[in-house]
PyMOL CGO cylinders between C-alpha atoms (Angstrom):
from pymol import cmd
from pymol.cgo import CYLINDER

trace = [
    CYLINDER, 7.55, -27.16, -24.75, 7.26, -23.87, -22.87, 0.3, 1, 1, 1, 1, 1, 1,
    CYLINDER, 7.26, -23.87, -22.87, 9.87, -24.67, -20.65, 0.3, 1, 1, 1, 1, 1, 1,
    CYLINDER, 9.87, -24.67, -20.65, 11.91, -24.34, -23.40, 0.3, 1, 1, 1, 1, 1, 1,
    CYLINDER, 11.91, -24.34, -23.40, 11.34, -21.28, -23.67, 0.3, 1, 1, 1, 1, 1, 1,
    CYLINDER, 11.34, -21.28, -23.67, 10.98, -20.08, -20.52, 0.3, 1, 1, 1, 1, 1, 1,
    CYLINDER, 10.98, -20.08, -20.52, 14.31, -21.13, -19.31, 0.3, 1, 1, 1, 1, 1, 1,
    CYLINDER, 14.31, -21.13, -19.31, 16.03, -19.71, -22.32, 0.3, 1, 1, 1, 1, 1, 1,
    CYLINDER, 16.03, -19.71, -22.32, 14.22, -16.34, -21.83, 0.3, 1, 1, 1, 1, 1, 1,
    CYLINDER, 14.22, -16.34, -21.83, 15.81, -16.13, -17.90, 0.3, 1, 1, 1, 1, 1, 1,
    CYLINDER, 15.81, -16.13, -17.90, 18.87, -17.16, -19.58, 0.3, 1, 1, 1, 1, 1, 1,
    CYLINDER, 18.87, -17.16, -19.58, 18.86, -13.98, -21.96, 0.3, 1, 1, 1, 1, 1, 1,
    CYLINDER, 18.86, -13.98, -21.96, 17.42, -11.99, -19.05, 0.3, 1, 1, 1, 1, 1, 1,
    CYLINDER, 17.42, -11.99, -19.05, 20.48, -12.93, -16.76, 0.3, 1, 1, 1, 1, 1, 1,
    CYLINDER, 20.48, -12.93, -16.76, 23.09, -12.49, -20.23, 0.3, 1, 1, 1, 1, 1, 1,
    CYLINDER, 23.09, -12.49, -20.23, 21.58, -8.76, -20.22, 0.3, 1, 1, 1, 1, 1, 1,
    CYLINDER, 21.58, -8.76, -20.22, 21.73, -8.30, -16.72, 0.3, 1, 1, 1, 1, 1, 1,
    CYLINDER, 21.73, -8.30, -16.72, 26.04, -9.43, -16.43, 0.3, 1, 1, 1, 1, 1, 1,
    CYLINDER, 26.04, -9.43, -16.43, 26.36, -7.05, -19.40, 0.3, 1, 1, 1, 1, 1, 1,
    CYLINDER, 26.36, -7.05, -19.40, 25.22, -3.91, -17.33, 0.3, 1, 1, 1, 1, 1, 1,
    CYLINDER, 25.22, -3.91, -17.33, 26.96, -4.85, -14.43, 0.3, 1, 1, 1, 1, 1, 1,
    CYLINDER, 26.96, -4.85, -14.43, 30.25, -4.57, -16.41, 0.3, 1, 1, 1, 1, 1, 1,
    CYLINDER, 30.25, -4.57, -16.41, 29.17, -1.42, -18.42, 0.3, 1, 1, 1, 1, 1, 1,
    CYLINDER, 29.17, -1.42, -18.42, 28.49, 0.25, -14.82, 0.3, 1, 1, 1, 1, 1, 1,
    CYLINDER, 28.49, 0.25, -14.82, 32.13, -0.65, -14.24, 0.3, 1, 1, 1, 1, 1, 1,
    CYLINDER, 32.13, -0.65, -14.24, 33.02, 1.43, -17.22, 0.3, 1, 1, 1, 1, 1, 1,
    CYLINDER, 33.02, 1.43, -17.22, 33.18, 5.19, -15.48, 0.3, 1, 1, 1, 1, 1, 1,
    CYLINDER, 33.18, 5.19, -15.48, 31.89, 8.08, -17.01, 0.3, 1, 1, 1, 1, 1, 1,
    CYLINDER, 31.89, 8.08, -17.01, 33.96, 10.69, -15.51, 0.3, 1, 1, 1, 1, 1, 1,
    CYLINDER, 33.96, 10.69, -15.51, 31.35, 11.46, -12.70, 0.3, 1, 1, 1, 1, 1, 1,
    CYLINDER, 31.35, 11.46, -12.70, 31.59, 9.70, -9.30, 0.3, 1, 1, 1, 1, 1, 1,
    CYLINDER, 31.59, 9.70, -9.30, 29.61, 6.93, -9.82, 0.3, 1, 1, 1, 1, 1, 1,
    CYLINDER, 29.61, 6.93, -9.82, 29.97, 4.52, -6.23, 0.3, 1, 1, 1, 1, 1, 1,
    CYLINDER, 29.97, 4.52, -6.23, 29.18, 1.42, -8.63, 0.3, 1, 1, 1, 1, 1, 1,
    CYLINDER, 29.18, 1.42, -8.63, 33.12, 1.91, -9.47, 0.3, 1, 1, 1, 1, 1, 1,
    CYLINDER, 33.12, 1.91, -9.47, 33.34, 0.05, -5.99, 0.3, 1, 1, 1, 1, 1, 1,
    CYLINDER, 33.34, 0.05, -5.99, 31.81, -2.51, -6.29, 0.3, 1, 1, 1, 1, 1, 1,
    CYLINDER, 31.81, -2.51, -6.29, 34.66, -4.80, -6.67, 0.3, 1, 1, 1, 1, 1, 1,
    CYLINDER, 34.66, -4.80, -6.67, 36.67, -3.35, -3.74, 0.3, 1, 1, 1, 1, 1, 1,
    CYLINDER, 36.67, -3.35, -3.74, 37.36, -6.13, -1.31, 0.3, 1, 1, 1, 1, 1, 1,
    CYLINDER, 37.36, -6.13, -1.31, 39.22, -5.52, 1.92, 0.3, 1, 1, 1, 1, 1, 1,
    CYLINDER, 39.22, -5.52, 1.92, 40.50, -7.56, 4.40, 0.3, 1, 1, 1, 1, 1, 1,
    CYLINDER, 40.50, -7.56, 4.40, 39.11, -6.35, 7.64, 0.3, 1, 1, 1, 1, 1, 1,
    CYLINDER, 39.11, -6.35, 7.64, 40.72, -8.72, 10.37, 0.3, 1, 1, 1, 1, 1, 1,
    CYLINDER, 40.72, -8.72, 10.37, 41.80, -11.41, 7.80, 0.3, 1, 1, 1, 1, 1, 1,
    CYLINDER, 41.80, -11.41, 7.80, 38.43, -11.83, 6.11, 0.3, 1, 1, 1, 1, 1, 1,
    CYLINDER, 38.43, -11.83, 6.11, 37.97, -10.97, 2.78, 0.3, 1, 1, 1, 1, 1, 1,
    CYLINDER, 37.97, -10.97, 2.78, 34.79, -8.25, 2.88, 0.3, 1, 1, 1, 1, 1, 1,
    CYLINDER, 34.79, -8.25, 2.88, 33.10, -6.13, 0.29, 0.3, 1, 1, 1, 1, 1, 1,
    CYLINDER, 33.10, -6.13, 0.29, 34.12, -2.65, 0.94, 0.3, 1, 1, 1, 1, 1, 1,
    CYLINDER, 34.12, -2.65, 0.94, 30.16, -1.93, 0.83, 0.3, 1, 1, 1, 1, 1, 1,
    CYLINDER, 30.16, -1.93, 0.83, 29.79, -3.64, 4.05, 0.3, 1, 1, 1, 1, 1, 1,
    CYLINDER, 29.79, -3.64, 4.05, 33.06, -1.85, 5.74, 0.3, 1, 1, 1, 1, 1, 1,
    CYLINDER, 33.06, -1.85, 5.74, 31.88, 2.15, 4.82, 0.3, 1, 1, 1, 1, 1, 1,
    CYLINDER, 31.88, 2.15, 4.82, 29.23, 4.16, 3.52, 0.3, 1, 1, 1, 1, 1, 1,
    CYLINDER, 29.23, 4.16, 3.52, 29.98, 5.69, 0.28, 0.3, 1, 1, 1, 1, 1, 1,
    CYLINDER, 29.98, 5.69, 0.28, 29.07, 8.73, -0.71, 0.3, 1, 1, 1, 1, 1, 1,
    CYLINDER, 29.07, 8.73, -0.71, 29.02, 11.78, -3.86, 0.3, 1, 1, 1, 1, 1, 1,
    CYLINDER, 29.02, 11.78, -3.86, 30.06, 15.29, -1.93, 0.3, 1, 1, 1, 1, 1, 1,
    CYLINDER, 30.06, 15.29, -1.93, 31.01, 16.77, -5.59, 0.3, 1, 1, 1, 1, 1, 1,
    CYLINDER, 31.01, 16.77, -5.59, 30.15, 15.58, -9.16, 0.3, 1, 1, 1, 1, 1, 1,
    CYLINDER, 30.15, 15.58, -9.16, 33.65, 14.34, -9.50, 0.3, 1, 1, 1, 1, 1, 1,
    CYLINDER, 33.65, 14.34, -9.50, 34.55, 12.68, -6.10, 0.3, 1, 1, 1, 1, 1, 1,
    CYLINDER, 34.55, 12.68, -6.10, 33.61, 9.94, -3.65, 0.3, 1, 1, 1, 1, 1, 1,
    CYLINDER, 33.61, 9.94, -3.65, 34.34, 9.66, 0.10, 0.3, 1, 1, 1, 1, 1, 1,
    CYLINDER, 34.34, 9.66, 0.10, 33.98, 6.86, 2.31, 0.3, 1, 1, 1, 1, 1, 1,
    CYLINDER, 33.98, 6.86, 2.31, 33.58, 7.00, 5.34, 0.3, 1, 1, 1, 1, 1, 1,
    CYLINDER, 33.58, 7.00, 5.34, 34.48, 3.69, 7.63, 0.3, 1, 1, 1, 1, 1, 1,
    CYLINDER, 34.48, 3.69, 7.63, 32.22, 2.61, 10.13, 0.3, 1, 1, 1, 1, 1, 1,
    CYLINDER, 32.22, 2.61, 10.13, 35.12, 1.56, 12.40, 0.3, 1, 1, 1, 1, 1, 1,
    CYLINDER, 35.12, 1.56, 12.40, 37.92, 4.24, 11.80, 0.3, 1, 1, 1, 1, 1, 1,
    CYLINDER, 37.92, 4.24, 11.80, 40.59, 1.23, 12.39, 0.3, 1, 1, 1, 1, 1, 1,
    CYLINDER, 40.59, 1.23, 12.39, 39.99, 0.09, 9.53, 0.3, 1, 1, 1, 1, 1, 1,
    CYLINDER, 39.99, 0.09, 9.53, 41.18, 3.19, 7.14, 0.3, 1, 1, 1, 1, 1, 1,
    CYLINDER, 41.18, 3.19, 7.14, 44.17, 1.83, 5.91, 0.3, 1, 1, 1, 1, 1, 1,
    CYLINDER, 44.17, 1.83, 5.91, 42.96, -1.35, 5.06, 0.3, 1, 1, 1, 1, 1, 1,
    CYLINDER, 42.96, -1.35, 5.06, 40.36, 0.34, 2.68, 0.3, 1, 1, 1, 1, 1, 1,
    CYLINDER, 40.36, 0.34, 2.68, 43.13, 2.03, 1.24, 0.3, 1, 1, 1, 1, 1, 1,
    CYLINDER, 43.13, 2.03, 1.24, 45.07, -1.01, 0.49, 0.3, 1, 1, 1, 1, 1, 1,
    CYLINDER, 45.07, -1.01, 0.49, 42.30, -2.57, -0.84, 0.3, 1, 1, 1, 1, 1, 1,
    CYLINDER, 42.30, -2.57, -0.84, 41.37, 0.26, -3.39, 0.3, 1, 1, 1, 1, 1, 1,
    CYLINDER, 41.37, 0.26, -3.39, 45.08, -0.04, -5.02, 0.3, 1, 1, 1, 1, 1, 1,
    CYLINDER, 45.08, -0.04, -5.02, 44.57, -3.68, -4.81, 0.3, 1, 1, 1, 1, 1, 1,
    CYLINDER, 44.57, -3.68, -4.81, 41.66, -3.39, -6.59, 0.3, 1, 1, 1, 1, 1, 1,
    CYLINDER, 41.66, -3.39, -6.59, 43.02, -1.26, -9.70, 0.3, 1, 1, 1, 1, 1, 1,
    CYLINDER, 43.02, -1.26, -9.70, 40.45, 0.68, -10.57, 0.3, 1, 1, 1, 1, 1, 1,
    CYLINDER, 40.45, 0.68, -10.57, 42.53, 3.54, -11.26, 0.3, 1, 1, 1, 1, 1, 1,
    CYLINDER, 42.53, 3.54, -11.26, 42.30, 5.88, -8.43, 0.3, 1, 1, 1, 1, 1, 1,
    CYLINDER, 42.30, 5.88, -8.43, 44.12, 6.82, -5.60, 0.3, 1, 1, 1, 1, 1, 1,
    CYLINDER, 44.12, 6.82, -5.60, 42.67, 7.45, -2.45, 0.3, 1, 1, 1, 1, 1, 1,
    CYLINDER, 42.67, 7.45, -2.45, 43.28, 10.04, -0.01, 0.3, 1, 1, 1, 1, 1, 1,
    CYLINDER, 43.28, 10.04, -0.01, 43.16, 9.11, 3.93, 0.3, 1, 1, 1, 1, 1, 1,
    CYLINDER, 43.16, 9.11, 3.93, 42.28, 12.28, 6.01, 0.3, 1, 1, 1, 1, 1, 1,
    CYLINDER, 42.28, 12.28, 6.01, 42.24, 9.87, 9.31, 0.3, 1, 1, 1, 1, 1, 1,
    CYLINDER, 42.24, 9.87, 9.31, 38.12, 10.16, 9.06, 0.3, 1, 1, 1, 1, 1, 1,
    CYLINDER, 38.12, 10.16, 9.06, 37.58, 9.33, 5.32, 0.3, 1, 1, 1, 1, 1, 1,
    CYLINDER, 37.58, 9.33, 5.32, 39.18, 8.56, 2.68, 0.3, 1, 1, 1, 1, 1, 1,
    CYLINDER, 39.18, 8.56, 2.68, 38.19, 10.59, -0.83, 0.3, 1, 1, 1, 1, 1, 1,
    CYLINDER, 38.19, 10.59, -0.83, 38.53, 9.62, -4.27, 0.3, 1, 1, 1, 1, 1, 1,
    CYLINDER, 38.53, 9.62, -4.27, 39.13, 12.09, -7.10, 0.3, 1, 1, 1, 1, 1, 1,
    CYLINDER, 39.13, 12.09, -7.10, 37.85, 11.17, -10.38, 0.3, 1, 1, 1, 1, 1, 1,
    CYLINDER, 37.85, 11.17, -10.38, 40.20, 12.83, -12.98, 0.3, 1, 1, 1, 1, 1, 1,
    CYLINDER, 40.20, 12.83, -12.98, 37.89, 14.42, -16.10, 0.3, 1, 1, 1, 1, 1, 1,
    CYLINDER, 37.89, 14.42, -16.10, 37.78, 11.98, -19.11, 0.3, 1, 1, 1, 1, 1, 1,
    CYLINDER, 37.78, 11.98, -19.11, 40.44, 13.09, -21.88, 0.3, 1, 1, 1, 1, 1, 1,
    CYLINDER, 40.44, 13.09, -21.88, 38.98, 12.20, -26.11, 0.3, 1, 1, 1, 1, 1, 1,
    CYLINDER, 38.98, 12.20, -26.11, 41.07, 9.87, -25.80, 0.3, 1, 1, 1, 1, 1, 1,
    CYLINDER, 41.07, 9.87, -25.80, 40.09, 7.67, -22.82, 0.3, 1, 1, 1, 1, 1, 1,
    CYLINDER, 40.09, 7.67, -22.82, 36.69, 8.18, -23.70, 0.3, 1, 1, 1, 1, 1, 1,
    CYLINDER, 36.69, 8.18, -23.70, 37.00, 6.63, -27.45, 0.3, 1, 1, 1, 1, 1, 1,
    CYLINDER, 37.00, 6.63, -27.45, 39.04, 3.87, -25.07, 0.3, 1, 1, 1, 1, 1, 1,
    CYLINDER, 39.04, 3.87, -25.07, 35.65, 3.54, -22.54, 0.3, 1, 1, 1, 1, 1, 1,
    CYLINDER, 35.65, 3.54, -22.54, 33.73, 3.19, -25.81, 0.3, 1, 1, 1, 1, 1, 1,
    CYLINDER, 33.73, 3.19, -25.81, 35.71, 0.46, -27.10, 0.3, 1, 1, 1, 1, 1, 1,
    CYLINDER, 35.71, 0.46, -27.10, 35.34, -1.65, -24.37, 0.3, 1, 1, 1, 1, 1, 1,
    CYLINDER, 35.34, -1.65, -24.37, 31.61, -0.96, -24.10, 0.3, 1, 1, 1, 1, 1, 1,
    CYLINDER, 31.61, -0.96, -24.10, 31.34, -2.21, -27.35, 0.3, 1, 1, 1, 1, 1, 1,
    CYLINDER, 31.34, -2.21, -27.35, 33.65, -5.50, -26.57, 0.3, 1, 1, 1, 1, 1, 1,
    CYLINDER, 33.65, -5.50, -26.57, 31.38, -6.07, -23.33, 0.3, 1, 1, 1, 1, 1, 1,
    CYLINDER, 31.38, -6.07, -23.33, 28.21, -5.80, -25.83, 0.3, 1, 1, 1, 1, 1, 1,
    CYLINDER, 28.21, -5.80, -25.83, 29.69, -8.04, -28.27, 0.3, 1, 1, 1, 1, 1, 1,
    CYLINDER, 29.69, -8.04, -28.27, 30.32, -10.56, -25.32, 0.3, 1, 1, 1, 1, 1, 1,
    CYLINDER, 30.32, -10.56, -25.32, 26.52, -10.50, -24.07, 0.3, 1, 1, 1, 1, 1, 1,
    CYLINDER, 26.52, -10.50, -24.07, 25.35, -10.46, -28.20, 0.3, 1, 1, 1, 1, 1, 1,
    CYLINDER, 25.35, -10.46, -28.20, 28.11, -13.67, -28.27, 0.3, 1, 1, 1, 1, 1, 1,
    CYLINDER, 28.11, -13.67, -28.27, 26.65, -14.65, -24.63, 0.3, 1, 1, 1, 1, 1, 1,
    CYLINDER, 26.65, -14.65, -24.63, 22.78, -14.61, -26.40, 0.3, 1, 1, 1, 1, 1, 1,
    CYLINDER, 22.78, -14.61, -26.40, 23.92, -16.57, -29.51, 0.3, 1, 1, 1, 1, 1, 1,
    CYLINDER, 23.92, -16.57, -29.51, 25.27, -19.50, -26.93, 0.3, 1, 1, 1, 1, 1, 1,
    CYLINDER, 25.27, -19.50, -26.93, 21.95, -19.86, -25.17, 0.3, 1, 1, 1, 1, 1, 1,
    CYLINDER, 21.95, -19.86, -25.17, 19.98, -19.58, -28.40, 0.3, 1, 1, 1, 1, 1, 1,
    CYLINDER, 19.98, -19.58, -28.40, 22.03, -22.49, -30.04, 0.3, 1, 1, 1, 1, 1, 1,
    CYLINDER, 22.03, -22.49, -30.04, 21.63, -24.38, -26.36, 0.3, 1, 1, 1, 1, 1, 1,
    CYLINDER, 21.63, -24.38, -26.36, 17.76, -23.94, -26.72, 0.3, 1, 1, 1, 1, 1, 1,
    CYLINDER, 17.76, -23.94, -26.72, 17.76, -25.30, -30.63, 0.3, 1, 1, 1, 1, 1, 1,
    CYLINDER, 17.76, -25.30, -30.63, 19.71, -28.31, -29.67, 0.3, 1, 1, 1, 1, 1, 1,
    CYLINDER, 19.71, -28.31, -29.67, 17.52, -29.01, -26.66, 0.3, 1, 1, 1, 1, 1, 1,
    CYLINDER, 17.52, -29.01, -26.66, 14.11, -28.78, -29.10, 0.3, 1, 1, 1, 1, 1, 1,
    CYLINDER, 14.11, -28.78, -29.10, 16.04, -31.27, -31.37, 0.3, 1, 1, 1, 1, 1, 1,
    CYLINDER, 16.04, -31.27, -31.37, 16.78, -33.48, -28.55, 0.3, 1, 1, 1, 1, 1, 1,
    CYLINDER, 16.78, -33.48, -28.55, 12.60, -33.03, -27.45, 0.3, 1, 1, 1, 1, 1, 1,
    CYLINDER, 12.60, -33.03, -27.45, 11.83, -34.92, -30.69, 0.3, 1, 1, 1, 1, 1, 1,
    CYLINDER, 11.83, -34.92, -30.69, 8.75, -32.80, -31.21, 0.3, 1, 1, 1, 1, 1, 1,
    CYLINDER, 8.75, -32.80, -31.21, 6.47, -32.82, -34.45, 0.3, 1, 1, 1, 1, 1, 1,
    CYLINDER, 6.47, -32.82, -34.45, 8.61, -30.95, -36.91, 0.3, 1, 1, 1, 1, 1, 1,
    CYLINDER, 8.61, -30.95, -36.91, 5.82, -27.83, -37.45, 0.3, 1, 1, 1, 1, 1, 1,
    CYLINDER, 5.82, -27.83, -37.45, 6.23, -27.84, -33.50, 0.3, 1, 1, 1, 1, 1, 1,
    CYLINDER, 6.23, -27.84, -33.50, 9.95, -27.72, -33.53, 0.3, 1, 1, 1, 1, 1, 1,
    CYLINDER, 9.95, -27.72, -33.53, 9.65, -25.21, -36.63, 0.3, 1, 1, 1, 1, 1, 1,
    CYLINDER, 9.65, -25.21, -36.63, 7.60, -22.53, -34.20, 0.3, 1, 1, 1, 1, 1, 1,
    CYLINDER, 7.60, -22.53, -34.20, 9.81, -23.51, -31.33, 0.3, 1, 1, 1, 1, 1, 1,
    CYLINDER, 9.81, -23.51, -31.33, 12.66, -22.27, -32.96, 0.3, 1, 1, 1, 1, 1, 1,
    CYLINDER, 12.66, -22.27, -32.96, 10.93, -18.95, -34.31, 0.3, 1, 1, 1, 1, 1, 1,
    CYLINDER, 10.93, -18.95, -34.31, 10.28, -18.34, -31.31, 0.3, 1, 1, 1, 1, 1, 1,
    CYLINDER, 10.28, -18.34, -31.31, 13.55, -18.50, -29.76, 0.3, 1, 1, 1, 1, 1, 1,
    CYLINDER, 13.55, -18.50, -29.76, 14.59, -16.38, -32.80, 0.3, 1, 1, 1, 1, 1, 1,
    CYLINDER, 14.59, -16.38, -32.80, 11.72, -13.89, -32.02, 0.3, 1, 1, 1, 1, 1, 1,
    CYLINDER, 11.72, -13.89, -32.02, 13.49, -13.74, -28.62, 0.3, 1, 1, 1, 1, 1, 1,
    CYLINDER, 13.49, -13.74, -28.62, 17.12, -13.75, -29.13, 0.3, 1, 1, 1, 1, 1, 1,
    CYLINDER, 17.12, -13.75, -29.13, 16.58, -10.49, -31.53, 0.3, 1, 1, 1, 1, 1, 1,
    CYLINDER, 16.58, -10.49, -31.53, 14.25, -8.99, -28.67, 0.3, 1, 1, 1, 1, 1, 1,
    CYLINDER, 14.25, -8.99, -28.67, 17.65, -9.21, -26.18, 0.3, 1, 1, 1, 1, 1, 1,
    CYLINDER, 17.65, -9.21, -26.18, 19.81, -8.11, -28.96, 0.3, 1, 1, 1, 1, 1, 1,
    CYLINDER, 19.81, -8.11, -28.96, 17.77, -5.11, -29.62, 0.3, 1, 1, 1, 1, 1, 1,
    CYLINDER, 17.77, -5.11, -29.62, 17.91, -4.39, -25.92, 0.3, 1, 1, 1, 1, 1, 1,
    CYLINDER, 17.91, -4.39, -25.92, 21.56, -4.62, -25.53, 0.3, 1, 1, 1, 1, 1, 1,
    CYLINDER, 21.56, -4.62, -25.53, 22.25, -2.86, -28.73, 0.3, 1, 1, 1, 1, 1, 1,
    CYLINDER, 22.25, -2.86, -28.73, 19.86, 0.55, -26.35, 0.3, 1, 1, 1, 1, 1, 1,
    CYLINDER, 19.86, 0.55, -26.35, 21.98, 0.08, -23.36, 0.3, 1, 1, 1, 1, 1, 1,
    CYLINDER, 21.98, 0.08, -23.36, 25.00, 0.10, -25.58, 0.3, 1, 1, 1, 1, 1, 1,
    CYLINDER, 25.00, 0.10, -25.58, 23.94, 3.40, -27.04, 0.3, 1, 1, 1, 1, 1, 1,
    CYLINDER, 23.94, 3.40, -27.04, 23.23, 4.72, -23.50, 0.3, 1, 1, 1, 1, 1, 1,
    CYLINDER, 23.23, 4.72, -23.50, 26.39, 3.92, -22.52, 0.3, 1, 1, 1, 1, 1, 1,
    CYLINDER, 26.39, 3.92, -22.52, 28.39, 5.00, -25.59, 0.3, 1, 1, 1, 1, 1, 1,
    CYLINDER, 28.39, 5.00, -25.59, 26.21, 9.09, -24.90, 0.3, 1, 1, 1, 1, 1, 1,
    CYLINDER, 26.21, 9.09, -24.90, 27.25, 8.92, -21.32, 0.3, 1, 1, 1, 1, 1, 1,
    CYLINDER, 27.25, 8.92, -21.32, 30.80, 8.32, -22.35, 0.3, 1, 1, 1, 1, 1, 1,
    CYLINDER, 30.80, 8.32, -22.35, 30.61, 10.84, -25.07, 0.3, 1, 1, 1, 1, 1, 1,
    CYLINDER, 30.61, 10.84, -25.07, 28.97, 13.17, -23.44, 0.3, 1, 1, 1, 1, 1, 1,
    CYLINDER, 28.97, 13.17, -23.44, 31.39, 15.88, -21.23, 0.3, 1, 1, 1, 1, 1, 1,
]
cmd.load_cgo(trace, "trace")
């Protein structure tokens, strides 16, 4: 009977947790080297996480350099930034390569919040999926039916728990967007 729960409360936790991932992917206008994150580069054929290739680093509120371990592998980290469309073009000096992070406009902010919102709406749709898994699986139990009543409180109790916390991280989001 616990299981029940349990399981469906690691579920939420891990619905919440692939919602911030993707809201980190939403920039704010300040360097952030999250935006990276999905860089992949092909160093000598292999497919590899540009985290792995160069360390990354904030020399001004607005711009990231990276700096390659092993300089041979510059241009490859270049491809693999326009490859990865995140919007920026990078800058090879022949040591590191910098990305500028052009200021926010109104309007690409009220775009940023948008999809915040649409990534929310997928973890709140994400939460429903799991609580309607976790009602069908009490069903299935055959428990007592006061048993399956609290059961499904319960899950309830804990579906509007993750809702209320992605609804907070939405509102984080949506200020640091917002905010110039």
């Amino acid at each position: 009977m616990e299981d029940i729960l349990l399981i469906t409360e690691e579920k939420m936790q891990n619905a919440v947790e692939s919602m911030e991932k993707r809201l980190l992917n939403i920039r704010a206008g300040r360097a952030n080297p999250a935006i990276l994150d999905g860089v992949i580069v092909s160093y000598y054929g292999n497919p590899t996480p540009l985290k792995q290739l160069a360390s990354i680093s904030i020399p001004e509120a607005r711009q990231l350099m990276i700096k390659p371990y092993d300089k041979s592998c510059l241009s490859d980290i270049e491809k693999g930034i326009y490859e990865a469309n995140i919007g920026l073009t990078p800058n090879n000096n022949g040591e590191t390569i910098i990305l500028n992070i052009p200021a926010l406009t109104e309007d690409t902010r009220k775009e940023y919040v948008k999809q915040a919102k649409t990534i929310g709406e997928e973890g709140k749709i994400a939460l429903r999926n799991i609580r309607q898994d976790a009602n069908n699986d009490i069903k299935k139990a055959e428990y007592p039916e006061d048993e399956m009543k609290d059961l499904s409180d319960e899950v309830q109790e804990l579906i509007q728990k993750y809702n209320k916390i992605i609804d907070e991280k939405l509102k984080e989001k949506e200020n640091e967007l917002m905010s110039i």
